[in-house]
C-alpha positions as a printed NumPy array, in Angstrom:
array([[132.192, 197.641,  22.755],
       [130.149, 196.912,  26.124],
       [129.297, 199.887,  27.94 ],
       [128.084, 200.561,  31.68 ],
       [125.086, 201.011,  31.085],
       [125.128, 197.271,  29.666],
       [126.642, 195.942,  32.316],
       [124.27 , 197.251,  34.805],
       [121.177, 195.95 ,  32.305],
       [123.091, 192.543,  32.401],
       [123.05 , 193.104,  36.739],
       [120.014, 193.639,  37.244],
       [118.948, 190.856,  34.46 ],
       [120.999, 188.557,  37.154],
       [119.579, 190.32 ,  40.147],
       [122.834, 191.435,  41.287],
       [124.   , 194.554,  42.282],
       [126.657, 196.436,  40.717],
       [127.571, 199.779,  41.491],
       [129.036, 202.667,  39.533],
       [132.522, 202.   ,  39.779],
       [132.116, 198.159,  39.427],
       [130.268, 198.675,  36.452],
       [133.057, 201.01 ,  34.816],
       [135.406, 198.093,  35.684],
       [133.627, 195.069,  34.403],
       [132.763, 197.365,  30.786],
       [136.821, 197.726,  30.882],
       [137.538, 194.004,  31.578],
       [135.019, 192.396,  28.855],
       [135.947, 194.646,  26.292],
       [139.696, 193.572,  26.792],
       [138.117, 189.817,  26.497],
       [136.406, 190.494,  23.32 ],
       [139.42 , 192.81 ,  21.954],
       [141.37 , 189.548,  22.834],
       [138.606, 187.586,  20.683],
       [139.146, 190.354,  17.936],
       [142.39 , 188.996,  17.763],
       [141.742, 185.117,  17.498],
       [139.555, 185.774,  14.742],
       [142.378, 187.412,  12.416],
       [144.546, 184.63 ,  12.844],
       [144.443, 182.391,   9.533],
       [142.926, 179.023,  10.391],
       [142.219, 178.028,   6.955],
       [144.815, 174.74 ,   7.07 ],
       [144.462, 174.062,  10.671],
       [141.92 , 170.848,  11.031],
       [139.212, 171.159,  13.984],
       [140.416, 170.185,  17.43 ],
       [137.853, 168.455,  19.25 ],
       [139.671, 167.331,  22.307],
       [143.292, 168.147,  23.174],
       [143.981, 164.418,  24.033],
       [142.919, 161.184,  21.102],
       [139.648, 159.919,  21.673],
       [139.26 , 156.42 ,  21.374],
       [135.758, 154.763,  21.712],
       [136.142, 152.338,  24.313],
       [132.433, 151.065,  23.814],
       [132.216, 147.118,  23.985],
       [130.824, 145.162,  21.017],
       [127.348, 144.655,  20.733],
       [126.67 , 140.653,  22.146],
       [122.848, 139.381,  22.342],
       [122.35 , 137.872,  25.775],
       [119.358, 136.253,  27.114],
       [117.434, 138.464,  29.109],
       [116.155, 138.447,  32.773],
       [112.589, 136.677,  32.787],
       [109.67 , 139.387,  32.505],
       [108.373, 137.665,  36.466],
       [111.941, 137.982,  37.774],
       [111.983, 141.915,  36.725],
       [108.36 , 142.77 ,  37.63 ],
       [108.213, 140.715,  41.487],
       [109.852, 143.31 ,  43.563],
       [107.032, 145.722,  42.147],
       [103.696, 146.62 ,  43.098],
       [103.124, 148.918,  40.19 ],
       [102.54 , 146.797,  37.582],
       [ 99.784, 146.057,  34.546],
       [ 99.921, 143.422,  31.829],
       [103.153, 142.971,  31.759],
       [104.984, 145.919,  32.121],
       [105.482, 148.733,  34.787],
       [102.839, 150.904,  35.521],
       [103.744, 154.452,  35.997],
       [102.26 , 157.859,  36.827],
       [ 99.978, 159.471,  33.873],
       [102.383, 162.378,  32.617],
       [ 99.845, 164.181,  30.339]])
């Protein structure tokens, strides 16, 4: 059971403010959520498979083809950034 007191801990976590009566009516709102939650969990799932997605899911991914690449000048001439061969970038560490 969430009381007011935790919802005004969780408002001023978020930086918002909630006053007295807001607070009394939020604790009365998510404990009807998680009463409703109580509920889902006695329902007996056991045969029920795992739904994933309401709708089939087919992979629609193309097959994997070798193709001849671009040529390594072609990639690297629009760039000024660039070192033996590859891009040169930014040290991150």
């Amino acid at each position: 059971m969430i009381t007011k007191e935790e919802v005004e801990h969780v408002g001023w976590l978020a930086r918002i403010e909630i006053d007295e009566k807001e607070s009394d009516e939020y604790a009365e709102k998510l404990n009807s959520v998680l009463d409703y939650f109580g509920q889902l969990d006695e329902v007996d799932t056991e045969d029920v498979p795992p739904t994933y997605h309401v709708m089939d899911v087919v992979n629609v991914f193309r097959e994997d083809e070798v193709k001849e690449s671009m040529p390594q000048e072609v990639v690297l001439a629009n760039t000024e950034h660039k070192k033996e061969g590859n891009f040169k970038s930014p040290k991150i560490m």
